[in-house]
N, C-alpha and C positions, 0 to 999 in steps of 0.2 A: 695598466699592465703590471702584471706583479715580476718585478727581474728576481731572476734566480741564476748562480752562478755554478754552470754544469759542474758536473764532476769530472769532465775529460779534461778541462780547464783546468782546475787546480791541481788535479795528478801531473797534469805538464807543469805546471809550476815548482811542486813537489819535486821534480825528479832534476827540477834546472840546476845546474852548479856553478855556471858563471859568474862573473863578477859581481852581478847582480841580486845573487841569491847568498844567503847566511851558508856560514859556514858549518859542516857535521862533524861536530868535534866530540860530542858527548855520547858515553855508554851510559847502560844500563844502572851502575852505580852513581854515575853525575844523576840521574834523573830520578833517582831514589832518595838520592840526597836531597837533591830541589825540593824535592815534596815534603822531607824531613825537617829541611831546614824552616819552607812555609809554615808547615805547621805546627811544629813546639817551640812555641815565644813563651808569654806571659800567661797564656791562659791556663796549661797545665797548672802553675804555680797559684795560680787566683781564681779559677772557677772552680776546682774540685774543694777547694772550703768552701764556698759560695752556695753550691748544688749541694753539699755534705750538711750545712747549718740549715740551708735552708728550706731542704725538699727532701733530700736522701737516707741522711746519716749515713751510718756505713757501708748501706745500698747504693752509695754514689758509685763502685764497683759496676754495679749494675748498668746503673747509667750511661757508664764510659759504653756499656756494649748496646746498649739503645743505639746510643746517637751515632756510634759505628757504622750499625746494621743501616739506619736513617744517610749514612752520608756514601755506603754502597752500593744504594743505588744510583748515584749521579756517579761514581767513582767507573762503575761499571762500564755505564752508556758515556763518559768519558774517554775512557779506555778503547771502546770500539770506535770512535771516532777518530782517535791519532790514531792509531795501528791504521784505519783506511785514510785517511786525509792526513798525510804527515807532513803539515803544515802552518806556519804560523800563525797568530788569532784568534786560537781555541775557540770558545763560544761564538764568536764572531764570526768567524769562518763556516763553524758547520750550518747556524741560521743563516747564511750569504745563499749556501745549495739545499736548503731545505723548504724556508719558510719567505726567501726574497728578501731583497736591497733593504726594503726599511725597518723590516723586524731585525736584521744583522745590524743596522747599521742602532739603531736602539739598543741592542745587547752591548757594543761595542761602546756605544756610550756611557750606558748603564758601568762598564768595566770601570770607567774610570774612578768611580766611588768606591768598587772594592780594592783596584791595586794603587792610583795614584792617591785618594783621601789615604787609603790603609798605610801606606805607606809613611805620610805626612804626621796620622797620627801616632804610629808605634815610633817613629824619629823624637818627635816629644817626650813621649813615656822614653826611652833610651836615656834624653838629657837628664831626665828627671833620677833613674836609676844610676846612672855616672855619678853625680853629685852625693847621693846618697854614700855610692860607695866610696866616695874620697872625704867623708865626713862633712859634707857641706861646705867647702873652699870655694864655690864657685859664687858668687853673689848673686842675690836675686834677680837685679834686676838683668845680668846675663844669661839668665835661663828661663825668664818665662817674657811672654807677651806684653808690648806697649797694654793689652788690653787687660793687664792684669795687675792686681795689686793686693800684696801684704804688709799693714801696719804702717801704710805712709809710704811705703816703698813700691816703687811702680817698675814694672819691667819695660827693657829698651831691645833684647832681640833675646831669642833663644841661641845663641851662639854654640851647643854642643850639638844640638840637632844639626845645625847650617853644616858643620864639621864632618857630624858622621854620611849625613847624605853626597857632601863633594867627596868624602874618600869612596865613598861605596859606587860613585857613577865614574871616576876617574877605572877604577877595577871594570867597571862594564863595558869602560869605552875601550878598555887596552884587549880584551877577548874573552870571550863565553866561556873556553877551558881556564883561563885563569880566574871567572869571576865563581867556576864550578869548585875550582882547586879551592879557593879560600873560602868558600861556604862551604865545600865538605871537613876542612881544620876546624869551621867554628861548630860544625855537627858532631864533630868529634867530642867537641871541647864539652859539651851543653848536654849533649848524653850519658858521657861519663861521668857527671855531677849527677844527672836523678840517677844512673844504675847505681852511684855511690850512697843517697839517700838510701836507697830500697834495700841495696844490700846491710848497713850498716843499722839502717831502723829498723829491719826483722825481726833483730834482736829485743827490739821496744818495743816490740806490737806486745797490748795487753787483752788478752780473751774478752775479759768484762766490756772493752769496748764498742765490740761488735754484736753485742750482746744488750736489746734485741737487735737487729740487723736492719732492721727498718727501723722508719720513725713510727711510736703507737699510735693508732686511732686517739686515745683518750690524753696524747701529750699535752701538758700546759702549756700555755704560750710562755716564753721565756723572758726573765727581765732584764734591764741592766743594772746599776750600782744603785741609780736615782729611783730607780722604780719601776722603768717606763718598759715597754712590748715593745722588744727588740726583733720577735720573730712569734706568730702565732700558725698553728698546724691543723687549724680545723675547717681548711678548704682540701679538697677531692683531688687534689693533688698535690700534696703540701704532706704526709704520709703513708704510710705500706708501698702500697705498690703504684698506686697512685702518685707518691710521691717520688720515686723511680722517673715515671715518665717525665713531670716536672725537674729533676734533678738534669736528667736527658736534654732537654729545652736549653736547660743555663750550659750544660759544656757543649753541647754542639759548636757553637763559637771555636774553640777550644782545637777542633779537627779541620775547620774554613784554610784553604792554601791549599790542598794536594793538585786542585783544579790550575792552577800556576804551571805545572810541570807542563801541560799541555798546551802554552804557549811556546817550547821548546821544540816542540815537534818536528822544525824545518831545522832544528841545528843536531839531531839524534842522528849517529850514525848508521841504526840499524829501528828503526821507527818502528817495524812493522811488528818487530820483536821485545823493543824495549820500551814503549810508548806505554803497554799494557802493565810489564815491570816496574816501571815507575810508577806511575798513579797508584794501581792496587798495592804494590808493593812498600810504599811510605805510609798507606794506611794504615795497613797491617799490622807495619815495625809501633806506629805510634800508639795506636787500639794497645798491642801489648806492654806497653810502657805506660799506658797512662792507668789501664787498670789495676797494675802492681803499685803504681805510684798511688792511687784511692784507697788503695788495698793497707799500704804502710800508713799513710798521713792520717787516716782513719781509725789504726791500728794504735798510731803511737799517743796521737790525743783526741779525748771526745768530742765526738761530735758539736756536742752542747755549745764546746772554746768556739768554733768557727762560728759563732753568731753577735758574740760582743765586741763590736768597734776597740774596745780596749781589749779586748783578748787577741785571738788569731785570727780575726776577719780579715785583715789591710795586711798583711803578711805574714800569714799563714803558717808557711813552712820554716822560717825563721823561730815562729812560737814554738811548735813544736818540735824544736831543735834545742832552743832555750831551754825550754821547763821541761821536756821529758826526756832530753839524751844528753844526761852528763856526760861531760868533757866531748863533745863534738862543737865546740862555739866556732871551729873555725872552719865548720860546713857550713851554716847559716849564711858565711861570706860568699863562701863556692857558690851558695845556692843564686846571691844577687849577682856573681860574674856568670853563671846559668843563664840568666834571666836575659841581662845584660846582650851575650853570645846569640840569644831566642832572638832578642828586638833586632840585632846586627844581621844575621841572614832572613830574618822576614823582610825587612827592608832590599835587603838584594835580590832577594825574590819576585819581592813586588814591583820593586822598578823595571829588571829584567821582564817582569810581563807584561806590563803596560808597553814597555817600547817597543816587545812585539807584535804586539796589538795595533798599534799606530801604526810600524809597518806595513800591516798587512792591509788596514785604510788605505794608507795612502799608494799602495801600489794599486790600490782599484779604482782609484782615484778620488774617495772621499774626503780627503785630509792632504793641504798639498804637500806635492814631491818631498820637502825636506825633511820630511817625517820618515822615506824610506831611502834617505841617501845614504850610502855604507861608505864609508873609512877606508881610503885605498889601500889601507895595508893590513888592518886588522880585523876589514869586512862584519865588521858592526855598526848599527845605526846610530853614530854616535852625536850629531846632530837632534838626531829625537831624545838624546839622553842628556844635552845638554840642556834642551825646552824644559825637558823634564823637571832636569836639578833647579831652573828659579821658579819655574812653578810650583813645586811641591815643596822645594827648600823656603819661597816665600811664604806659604801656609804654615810650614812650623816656625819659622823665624820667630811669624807679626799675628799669628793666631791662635786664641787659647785650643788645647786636642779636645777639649769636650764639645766643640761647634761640630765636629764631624760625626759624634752620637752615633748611633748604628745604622747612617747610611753606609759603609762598607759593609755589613751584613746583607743589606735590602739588597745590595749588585754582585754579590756571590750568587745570593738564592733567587733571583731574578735570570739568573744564567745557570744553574744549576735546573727551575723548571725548563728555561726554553732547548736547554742541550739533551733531557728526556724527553720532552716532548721529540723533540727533530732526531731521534735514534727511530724513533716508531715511525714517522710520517718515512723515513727516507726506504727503512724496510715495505713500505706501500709503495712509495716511487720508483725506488731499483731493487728489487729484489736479488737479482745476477749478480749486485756490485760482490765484486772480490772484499771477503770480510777476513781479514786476519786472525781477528780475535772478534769474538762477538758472546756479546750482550744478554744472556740467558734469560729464560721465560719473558721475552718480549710477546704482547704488550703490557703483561704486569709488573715487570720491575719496572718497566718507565712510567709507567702509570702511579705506581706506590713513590717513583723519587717526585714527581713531580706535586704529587699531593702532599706528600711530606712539608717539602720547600714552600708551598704556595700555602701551608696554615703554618708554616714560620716567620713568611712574610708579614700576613693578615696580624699576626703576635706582638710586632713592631708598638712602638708606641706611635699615636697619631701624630706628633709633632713630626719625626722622622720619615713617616709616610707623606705628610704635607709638601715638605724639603725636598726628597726623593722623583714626587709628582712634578714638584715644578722647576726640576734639574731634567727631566726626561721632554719637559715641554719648550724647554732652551732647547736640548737637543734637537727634540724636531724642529723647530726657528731655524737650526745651524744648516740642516741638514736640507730643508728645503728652499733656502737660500741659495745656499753654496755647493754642497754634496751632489746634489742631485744633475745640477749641470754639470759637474766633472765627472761625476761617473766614469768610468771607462764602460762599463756594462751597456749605459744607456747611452 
């Protein structure tokens, strides 16, 4: 029997405000924010020279609007999901009434790769940036991993990640409006640094760079100092237009997080309205920021710089701050408290999602009770957020962040096909449901998000695919152990 969890169900849960249920503290701008803050960390700063050396040039512009267009359609079929099911879970929840127990209960495991791994790993990258910007005072061996080692020197805990994850879950445990309040200061912060970049390097944008706009068909491959092919351009997607779509491939990463907001759903105080404002609307704000931002960094050095490891590959936007905008050395700084600010609310983002997620388990009874016990005063799950902090603080502590490779990718776009799919299937199942906002040209946009997602999976390297397969096959182990007999459903 396939269980599937009505919709009269969850709208009764939706609408509960007891002691029981999350508090609806957040508007329209907390949940714009959420999605802002998700999604401009480090990849703004590191994939647009990436996709610009390495596929684009200064059609990385371009790019930015591919993978826009490519992440609007899950943003959509997102969208019409909180406005009708304004509830905790997100992906998890709408496969629970779409697709039954084990496909939900699969996405929801699957979650755990994109927000608790994501989490763990951008907490790493954090330490790593901290140190960086204090000139290296912190020793090595308290900032990277027993399993690591430079020069004889072996790491004993990553100590600034342990740091920023206990401050960051102490804010989640004290209230959703306070954890919304300080991630929209650090949105503040992290935004006015690239509007400051774009405004200030307009000025340095030089025509000849853009010029041609593409990469040519007949570019040489490029070298480094020694000799060697640093980057070569004569695969079918690697220049013109061609290289566009490839360009699109490397930042889509880049836009991954708006889907987070929609774990907030049960705490929105006006869901049906602002559920839709949120997701599309952090898209929007970031699609136009990131293109100005391709647009300047493009503008101010060529293309050619972002491909040599010794030039602007590894940071980027510091190079081109260095070598072409005299006298701004002490934006290049701004740019790593930017960055810094991006890793500090991804991580609050991501924790805040996973614990909703586990919530929303363990009220169905997959995952036990402690997962959805709330804090008598400040009615957040703050037992799931302490699970959380040694779980995922142990991972950054005693684990190097390159073990988590692009399985947080695989469980974005793993829940990005199954949330298009299940907009179309539920439009066959209820037609009548009350749609808030809804989903335009159904079945082809759900049809083109899901297709999109599912050859960005396949994209994966097979290492990640292997790892990802047999995290999904624990899962099922977990689930038909334990889950299945607690069930409340069954």
């Amino acid at each position: 029997m396939k269980f599937t969890k009505s919709l009269t169900t969850l709208l009764a849960e939706a609408n509960n405000t007891g002691e029981g249920s999350l508090k609806r503290t957040l508007g329209s701008w907390n949940l714009v924010a959420l999605g802002i803050g998700a999604i401009i960390g480090a990849g703004l700063f590191v994939r647009t020279a990436a996709a610009a050396g390495e596929a684009a040039g200064a059609g990385v512009t371009l790019s930015f609007v591919v993978a826009a267009i490519g992440c609007a359609f899950a943003g959509l079929c997102y969208a019409e999901f909180a406005a009708m099911i304004p509830i905790a879970g997100s992906a998890y929840t709408y496969a629970y009434t779409t697709m039954g127990e084990v496909v939900a209960w699969i996405i929801g495991w699957a979650l755990i790769m994109e927000y608790a791994l994501g989490a763990a790993t951008v907490s790493i990258a954090w330490s790593e940036y901290l140190n960086k910007l204090l000139g290296g005072v912190i020793p090595y061996e308290w900032t990277h991993s027993p399993f690591e080692s430079l020069n004889g020197v072996s790491g004993v805990v990553n100590l600034p990640a342990l740091v920023i994850l206990l401050l960051i879950t102490l804010v989640l445990i004290k209230g959703t409006k306070e954890s919304a309040s300080l991630n929209g200061i650090i949105v503040f912060v992290k935004v006015a640094i690239v509007l400051i970049f774009i405004v200030v390097g307009w000025q340095f944008i030089k025509p000849e760079n853009h010029t041609p706009y593409f990469i040519p068909a007949d570019q040489p491959p490029l070298l480094d100092a020694s000799g060697k092919v640093v980057a070569d351009y004569s695969g079918a997607f690697k220049h013109g237009w061609g290289g566009v779509l490839g360009g699109a491939a490397i930042v889509f990463f880049a836009f991954i997080g708006f889907d987070a907001v929609s774990t907030a759903a049960q705490e929105a105080k006006n869901p049906k309205r602002d559920m839709p404002i949120g997701i599309l609307g952090s898209l929007v704000v970031c699609t136009i920021l990131y293109i100005l931002f391709g647009h300047v960094l493009t503008g101010v050095a060529p293309w050619t710089d972002f491909v040599d490891p010794l030039k602007g590959r590894e940071a980027s936007v510091a190079y081109a701050i260095s070598n072409y905008m005299t006298g701004y050395g002490w934006l290049a700084t701004a740019v790593t408290v930017a960055i810094l600010a991006g890793f500090s609310s991804v991580i609050l983002v991501m924790l805040m999602g996973q614990s909703r997620v586990f919530f929303s388990m363990a009220n169905d009874g997959l995952l036990p009770k402690v997962f959805s016990d709330l804090h008598p005063k400040y009615r957040t799950p703050y037992k799931s957020n302490w699970i959380l902090f040694v779980f995922v603080g142990g991972f950054a502590a005693f684990v190097p962040g390159s073990v988590a490779g692009d399985l947080t990718s695989f469980g974005t776009l793993f829940a990005f096909v199954l949330v298009s799919a299940g907009i179309w299937i539920l439009r066959v199942k209820s037609p009548e449901m009350e749609r808030p906002f809804k989903t335009p040209l159904v079945p082809l946009v759900p049809i083109l998000g899901a297709v999109i997602c599912l050859a960005m999976i396949f994209a994966l390297d097979a290492q990640t695919l292997k790892v990802a397969f047999g995290w999904m096959i624990l899962g099922l182990v977990v689930y038909f152990v334990y889950s299945r007999k607690h069930s409340k459903l069954n």
